[in-house]
Backbone bond lengths (Angstrom), bond angles and torsions (degrees), N, CA, C in turn:
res aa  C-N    CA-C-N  psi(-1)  N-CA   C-N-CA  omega(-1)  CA-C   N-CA-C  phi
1 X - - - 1.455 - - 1.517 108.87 -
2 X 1.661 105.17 102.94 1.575 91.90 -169.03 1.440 152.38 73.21
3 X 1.315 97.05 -13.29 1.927 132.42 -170.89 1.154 105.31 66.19
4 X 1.408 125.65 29.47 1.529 120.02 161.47 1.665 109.89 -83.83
5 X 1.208 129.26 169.61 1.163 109.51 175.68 1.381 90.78 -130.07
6 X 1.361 119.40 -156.25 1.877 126.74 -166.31 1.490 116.95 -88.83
7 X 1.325 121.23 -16.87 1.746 128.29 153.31 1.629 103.70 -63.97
8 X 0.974 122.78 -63.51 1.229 126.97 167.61 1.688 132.90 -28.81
9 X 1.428 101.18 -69.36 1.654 108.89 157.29 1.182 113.67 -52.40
10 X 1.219 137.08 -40.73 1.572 146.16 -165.07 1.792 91.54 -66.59
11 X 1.120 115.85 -63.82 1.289 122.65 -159.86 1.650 106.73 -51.80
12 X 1.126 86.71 -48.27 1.808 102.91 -173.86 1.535 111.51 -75.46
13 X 1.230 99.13 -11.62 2.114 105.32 171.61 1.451 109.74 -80.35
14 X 1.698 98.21 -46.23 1.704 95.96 167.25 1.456 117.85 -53.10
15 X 1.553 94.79 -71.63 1.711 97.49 -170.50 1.560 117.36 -33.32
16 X 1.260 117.11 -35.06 1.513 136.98 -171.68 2.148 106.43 -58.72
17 X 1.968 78.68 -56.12 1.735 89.01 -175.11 1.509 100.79 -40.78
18 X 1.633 106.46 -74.99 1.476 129.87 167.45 1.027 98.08 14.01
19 X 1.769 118.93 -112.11 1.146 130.20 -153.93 1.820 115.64 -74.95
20 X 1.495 114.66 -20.55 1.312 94.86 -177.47 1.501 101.01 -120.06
21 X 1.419 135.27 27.20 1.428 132.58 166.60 0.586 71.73 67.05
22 X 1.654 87.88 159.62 2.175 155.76 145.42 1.716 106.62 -32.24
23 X 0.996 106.04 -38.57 1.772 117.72 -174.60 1.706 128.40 -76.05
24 X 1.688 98.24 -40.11 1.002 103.65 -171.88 1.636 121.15 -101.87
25 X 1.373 103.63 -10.58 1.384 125.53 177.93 1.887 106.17 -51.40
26 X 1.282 112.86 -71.40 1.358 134.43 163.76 1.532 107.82 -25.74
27 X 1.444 118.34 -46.92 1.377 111.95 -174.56 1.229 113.69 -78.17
28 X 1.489 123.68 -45.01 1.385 127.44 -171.09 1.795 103.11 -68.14
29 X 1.623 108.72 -38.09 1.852 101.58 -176.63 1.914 92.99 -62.64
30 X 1.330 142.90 -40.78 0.942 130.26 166.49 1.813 151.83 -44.68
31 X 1.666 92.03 -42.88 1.601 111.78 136.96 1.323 135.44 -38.55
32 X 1.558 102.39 -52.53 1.515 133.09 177.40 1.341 98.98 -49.07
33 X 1.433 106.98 -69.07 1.605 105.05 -145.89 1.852 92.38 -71.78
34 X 0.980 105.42 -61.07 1.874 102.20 178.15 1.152 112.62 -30.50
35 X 1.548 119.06 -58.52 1.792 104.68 175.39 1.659 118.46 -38.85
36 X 1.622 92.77 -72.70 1.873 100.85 173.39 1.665 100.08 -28.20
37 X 1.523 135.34 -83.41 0.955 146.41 -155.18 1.837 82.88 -54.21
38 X 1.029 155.83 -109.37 1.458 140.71 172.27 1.219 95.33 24.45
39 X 1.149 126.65 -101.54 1.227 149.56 -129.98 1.736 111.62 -72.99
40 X 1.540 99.25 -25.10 2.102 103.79 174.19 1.662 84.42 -82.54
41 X 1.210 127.34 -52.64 1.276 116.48 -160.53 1.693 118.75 -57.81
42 X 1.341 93.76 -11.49 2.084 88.35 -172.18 1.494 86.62 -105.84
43 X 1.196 117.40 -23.98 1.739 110.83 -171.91 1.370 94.32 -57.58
44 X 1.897 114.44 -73.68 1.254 118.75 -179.35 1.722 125.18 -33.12
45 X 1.358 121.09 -33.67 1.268 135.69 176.59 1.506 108.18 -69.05
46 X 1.105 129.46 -43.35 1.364 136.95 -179.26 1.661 108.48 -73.31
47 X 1.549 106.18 -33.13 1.956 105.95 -174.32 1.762 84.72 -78.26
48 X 1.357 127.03 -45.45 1.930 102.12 -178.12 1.221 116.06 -56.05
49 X 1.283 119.86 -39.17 1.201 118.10 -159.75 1.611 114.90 -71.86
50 X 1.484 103.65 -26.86 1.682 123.04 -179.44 1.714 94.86 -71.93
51 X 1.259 107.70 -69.38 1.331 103.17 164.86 1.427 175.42 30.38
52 X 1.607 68.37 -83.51 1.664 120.09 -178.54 1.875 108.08 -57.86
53 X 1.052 120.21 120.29 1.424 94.47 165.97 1.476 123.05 -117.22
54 X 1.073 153.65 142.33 1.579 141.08 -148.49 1.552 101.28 -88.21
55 X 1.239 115.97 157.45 1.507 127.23 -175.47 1.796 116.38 -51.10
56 X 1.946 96.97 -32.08 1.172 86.64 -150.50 1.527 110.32 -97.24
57 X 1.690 103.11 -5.18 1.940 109.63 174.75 1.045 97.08 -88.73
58 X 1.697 137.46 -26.48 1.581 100.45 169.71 1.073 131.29 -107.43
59 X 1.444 121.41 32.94 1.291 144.67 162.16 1.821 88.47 -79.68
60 X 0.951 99.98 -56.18 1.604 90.72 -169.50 1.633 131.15 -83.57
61 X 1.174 91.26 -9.91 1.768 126.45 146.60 1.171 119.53 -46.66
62 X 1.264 106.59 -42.35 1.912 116.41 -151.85 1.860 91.83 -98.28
63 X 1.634 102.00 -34.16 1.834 124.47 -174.66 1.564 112.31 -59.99
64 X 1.840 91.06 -43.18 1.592 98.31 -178.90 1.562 111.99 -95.22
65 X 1.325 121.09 3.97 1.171 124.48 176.26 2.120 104.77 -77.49
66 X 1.343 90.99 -77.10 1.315 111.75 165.90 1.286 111.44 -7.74
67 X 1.604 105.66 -101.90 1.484 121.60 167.48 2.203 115.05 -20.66
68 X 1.153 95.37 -38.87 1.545 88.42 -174.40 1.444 101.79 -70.21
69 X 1.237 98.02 -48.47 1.983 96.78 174.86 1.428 122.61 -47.03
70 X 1.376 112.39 -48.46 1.363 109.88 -178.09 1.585 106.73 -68.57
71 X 1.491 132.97 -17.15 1.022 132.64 -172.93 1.400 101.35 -67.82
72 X 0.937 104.86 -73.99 1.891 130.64 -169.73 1.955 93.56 -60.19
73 X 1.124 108.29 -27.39 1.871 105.02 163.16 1.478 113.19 -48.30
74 X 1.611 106.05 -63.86 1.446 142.68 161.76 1.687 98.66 -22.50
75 X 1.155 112.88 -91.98 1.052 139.33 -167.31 1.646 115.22 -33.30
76 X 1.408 99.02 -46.57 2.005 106.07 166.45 1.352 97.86 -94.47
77 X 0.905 166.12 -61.05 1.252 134.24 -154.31 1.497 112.38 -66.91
78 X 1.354 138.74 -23.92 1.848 161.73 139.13 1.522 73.70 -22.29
79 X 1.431 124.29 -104.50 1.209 130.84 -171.89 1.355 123.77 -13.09
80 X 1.294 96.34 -71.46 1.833 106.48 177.79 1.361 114.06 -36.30
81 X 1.566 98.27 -82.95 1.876 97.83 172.36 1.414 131.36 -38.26
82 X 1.449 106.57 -21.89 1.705 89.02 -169.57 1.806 95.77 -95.31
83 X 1.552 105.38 133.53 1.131 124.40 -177.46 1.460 106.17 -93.81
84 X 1.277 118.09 122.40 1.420 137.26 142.29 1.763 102.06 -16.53
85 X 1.667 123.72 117.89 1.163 127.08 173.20 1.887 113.39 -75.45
86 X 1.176 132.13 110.83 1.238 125.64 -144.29 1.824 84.71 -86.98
87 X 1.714 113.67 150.56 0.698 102.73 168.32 1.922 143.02 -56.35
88 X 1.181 147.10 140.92 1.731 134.35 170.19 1.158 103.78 -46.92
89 X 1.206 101.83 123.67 1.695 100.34 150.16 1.656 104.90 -101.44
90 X 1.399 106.98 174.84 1.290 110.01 -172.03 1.469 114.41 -133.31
């Protein structure tokens, strides 16, 4: 966490008690966590919205998808039928 290790945190939990009391500690980790919790919630709101794609490009997504298939459908069966002209024999 940070490259502090657990002497470290310890120290800084005291120093913390120290100057801002037993009382007030509790309130600020409570602040804390609500901001964070703020802060996933607008992130998350911003990744739908990026997301998001509108009705009418992948309607036309789905239009130009389609169509390519039937093309390239097109395209081998053209293939299939046309027979190789075998050479004459004589």
């Amino acid at each position: 966490m940070f490259g502090l290790g657990a002497g470290e945190l310890l120290l800084i939990f005291v120093i913390a008690i120290l100057f801002l009391g037993p009382k007030k500690i509790p309130e600020l980790a409570k602040g804390l966590g609500q901001a964070v919790r703020e802060f996933q919630k607008a992130r998350d709101e911003m990744m739908n919205e990026i997301n998001k794609t509108p009705p009418a490009a992948s309607q036309t997504t789905a239009e130009v998808s389609k169509k390519a298939d039937v093309e390239v459908t097109a395209v081998k069966v053209e293939s299939a039928t046309d027979t190789p002209e075998s050479p004459k024999q004589s």
